[in-house]
N, C-alpha and C positions, 0 to 999 in steps of 0.2 A: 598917863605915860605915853609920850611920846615916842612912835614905832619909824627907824630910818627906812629907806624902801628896801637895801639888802636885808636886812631882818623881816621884813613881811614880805617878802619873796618867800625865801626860805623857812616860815610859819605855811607859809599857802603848799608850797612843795611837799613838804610833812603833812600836811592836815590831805591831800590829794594821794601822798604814797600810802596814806593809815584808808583814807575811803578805796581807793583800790584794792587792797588787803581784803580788806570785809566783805569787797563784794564778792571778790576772790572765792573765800573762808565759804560765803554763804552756797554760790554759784560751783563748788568745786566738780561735781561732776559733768556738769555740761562744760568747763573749763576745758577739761582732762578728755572731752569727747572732740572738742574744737583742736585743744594741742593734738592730738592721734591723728586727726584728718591733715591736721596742714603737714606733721611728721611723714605720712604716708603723702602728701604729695610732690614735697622736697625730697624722701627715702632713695630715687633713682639720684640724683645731683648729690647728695652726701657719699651715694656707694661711690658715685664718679668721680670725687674729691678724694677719696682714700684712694680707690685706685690711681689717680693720678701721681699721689704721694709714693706710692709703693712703687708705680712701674718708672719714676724721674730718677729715683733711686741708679739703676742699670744701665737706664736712658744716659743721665750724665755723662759715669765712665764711659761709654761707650763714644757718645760724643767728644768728649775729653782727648779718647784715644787713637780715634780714628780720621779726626778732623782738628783737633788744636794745632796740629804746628805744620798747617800747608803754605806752603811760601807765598807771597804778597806779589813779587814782581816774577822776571823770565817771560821766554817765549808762551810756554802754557799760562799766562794770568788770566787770561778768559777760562779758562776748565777751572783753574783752582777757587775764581769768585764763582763759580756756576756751582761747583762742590760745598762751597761754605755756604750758598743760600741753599741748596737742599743738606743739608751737615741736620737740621734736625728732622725732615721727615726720614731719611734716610736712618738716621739713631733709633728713630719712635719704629721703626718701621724692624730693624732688628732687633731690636729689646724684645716686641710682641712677638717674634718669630722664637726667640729666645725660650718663653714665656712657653708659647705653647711646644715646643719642643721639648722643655723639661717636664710639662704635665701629659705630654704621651710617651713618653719614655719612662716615668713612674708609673700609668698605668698599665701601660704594655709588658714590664715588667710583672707588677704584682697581682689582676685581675686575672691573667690565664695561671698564676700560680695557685689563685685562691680557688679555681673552677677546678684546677688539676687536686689540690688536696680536698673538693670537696667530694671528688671523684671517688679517692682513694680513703674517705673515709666513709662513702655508702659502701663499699668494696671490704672493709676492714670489719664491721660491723659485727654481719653474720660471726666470724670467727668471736672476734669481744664478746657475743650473745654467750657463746659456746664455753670459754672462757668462764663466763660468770657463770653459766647454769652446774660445768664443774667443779665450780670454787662451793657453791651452796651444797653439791651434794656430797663433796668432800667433808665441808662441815657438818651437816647431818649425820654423818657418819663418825666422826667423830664427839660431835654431843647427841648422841640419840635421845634421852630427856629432853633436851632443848627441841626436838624434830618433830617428836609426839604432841610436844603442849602447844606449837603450832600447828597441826596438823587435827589438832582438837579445836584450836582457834576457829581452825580456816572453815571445819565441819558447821559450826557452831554457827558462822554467818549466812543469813539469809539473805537474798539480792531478787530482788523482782526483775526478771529483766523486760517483762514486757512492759512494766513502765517505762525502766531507763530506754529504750528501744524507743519508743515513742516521745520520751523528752530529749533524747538524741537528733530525733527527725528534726522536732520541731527547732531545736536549737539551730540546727544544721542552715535549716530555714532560714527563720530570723537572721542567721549569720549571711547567709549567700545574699539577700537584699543590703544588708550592712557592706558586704565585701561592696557590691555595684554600686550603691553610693561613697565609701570611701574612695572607689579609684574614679569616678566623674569628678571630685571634691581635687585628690591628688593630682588626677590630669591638670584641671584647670588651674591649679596654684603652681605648676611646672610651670605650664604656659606663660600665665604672671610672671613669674619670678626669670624665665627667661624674658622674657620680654621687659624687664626693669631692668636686669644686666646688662642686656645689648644698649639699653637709653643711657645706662650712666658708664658703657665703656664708649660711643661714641662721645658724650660729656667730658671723661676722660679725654681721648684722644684733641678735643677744641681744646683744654686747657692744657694740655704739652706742647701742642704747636704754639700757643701763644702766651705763656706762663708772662714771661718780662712784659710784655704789654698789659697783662691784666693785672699784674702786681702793680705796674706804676699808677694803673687808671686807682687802684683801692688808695693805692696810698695818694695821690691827689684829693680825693675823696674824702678822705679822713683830715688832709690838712684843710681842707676848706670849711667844715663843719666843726673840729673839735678841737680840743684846745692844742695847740702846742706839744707844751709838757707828755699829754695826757699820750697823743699821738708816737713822741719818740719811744714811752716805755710801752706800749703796746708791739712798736716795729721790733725792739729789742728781744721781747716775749716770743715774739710768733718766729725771729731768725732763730734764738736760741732752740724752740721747740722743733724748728724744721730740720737744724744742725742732730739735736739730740736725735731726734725719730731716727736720721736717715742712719748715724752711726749705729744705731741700735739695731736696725735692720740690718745694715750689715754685719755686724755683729752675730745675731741670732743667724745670720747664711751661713758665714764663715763655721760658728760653732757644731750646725747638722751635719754640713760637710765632713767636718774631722768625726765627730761621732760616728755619722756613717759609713768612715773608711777604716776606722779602727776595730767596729763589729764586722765588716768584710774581710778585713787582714787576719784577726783574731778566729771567727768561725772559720773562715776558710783552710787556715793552720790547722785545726785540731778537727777537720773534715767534718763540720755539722752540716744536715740538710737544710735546704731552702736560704745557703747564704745572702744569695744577692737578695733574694726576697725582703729577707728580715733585717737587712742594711737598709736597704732602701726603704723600708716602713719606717725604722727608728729613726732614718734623716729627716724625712716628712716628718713625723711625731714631734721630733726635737725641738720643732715652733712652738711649742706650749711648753714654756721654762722649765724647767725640774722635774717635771711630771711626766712631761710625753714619753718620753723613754720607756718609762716603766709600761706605760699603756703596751706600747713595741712589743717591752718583753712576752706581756700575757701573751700577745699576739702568737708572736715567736714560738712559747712555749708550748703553746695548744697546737701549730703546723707539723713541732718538731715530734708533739708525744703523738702522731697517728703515726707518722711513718719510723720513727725510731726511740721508742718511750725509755728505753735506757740511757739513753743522752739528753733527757729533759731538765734529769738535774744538773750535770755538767754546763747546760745551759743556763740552767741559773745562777752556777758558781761566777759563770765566766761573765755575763751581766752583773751581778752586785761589784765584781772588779773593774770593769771598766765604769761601770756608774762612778764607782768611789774616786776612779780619776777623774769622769766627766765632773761630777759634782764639785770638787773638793780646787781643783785647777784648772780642767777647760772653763768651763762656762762663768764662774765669776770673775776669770783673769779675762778671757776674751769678751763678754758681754757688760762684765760690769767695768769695764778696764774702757770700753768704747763708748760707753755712755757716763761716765766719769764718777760711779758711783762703789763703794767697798764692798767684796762679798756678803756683809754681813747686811747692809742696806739692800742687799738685789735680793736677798732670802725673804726678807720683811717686806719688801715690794709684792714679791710672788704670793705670800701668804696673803697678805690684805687682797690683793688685787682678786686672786683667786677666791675669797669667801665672799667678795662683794658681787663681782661680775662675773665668775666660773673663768672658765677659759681664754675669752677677750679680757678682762681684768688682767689675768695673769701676763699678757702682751703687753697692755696698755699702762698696766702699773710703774713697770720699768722706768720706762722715759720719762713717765708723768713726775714720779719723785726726781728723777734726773734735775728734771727742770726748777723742781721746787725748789732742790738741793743748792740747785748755783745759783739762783735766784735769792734765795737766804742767806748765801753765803757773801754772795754780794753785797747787801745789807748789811751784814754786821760787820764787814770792811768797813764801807762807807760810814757807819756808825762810829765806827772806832779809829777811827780815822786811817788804819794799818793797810797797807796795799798787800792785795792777795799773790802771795807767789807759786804761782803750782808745784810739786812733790817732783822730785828726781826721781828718777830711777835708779835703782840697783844698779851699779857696774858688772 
């Protein structure tokens, strides 16, 4: 039988993707030791590629806002062409101002609140000891059976203490050599890990000053090596996923924002402690879909029960209420309304994303089905020959 050369091409390509596999299959740990190395050495240029993604987000509108519509001609045309070529480090340059300005104003906020109630709960303490030693003897006193056969109990137990005294030490030991190698170990992976931030936020900042040049150089790139076709749906993929992220990011701001202002409006009405505190934690929190909130609450509820344990429940009534808003119409109208997906689809998003990847899933899952979504939907248009017309809105 005679074999044409596209058919023994493609015999040789299969029979090279099957020996690759195998040796794969055979090789996997040294594989999976090679992937980890080059992972960790690409690791700083990936974190610089998200952040880049995250902070062009701001970058944008800012740009957008403060530099789109400067006039072309007039006396001033030298100032206004000098403004439009710095129009993006100037942008980059108040976004990051932006940037770190809202992460010390969240901490400045919350760290001296958390040191102030950790204050006042070594301070509370003694009294709670007090508290409980007359809750037991109250009860003792009234189940005196009950007092006796503990009190029989307690007689009954033997305790060596010169052992435990001695394996006390020794632990203590053991532990203090443990502590001084845990924190040389913690030092040095700070150091790392700062020092991989700083590599992939300068990274970051080369690929926002030059985003449109390095986009065209890829997509030159791609049409010179790959096919055509292959190239348009790939450009179509990566617009669509970059559209989807950034709505989505905006989205999840927009959403912490209103949450955070409705638990400040809301506790501050009905005069709970540590309002701005526990505002401002549930807005940070509220980056993790569904969930974070609730984290807030715990949070909330343990600041509010030292200093006013009587209002812990009120705290919780008035949490499960605004959840059941946040829930039920913030966040799937505004997060899944901006990434074009139906409440019911952003729930199922959160849940997979969240048992696969914990946390990051629960971000990443969103957009990821976003994309799947119109990407599918697009296909069974084009399948069906029917042109897709997006949904009205309510009047």
């Amino acid at each position: 039988m005679q074999l044409d050369r596209r058919t023994t091409k493609q015999l040789l390509i299969i029979a090279a993707g099957a020996a690759a596999v195998y040796a794969a299959l055979q090789h996997f740990g040294e594989l999976m030791g090679v992937v980890h190395r080059i992972y960790a050495l690409f690791s700083p240029f990936l974190l610089g590629g998200a952040v880049a993604f995250v902070i062009n987000v701001p970058m944008r509108a800012v740009e957008r806002v403060l530099f789109s519509n400067l006039p072309h001609g007039g006396k001033r045309v030298r100032i206004y062409d000098g403004m439009r070529r710095a129009a993006r480090p100037l942008s980059l340059v108040l976004t990051l101002l932006l940037f770190f300005g809202a992460f010390y104003l969240v901490f400045s906020i919350i760290v001296p609140e958390i040191v102030n109630s950790l204050g006042m709960l070594g301070n509370s303490l003694p009294g709670f000891a007090k508290r409980v030693t007359e809750f037991v003897s109250d009860l003792g006193r009234q189940y005196p059976t009950l007092a006796a056969q503990l009190d029989d109990a307690l007689a009954n137990v033997k305790v060596d203490w010169q052992t435990l005294l001695s394996s006390a030490v020794k632990t203590l030991g053991g532990a203090g050599a443990s502590l001084l190698l845990n924190a040389v170990s913690v030092t040095s992976s700070l150091m790392g890990g700062l020092f991989r931030f700083t590599l992939a936020l300068v990274f970051a900042i080369y690929v926002l000053l030059q985003k449109e040049k390095l986009a065209a150089q890829v997509e030159r790139a791609m049409r010179a090596y790959l096919n055509e076709r292959f190239v348009n749906g790939a450009l179509h993929v990566l617009r669509l996923s970059e559209h989807t992220f950034s709505r989505f990011l905006s989205g999840q701001c927009m959403e912490a924002i209103i949450l955070g202002t409705l638990f400040f409006v809301t506790m501050s009405v009905f005069r709970f402690p540590y309002a701005l505190m526990v505002s401002v934690l549930i807005a940070v929190l509220a980056f993790i879909p569904l969930f974070g909130s609730i984290i807030g609450c715990v949070t909330g509820a343990l600041l509010i029960l030292i200093v006013a344990p009587q209002k812990v429940l009120w705290f919780i009534i008035l949490f499960l209420v605004v959840q059941q808003i946040e829930g039920n119409f913030i966040y799937p109208h505004v997060v899944g309304s901006s990434v074009g997906l139906s409440p019911i689809w952003v729930l199922v998003a959160v849940t997979v994303g969240g048992g696969l990847m914990g946390i990051a899933g629960m971000l990443l899952f969103i957009p990821i089905c976003s994309v799947c979504y119109a990407l599918l939907r697009d296909d069974i248009y084009r399948r069906t020959g029917e042109e897709y017309a997006p949904p009205k809105k309510a009047p």
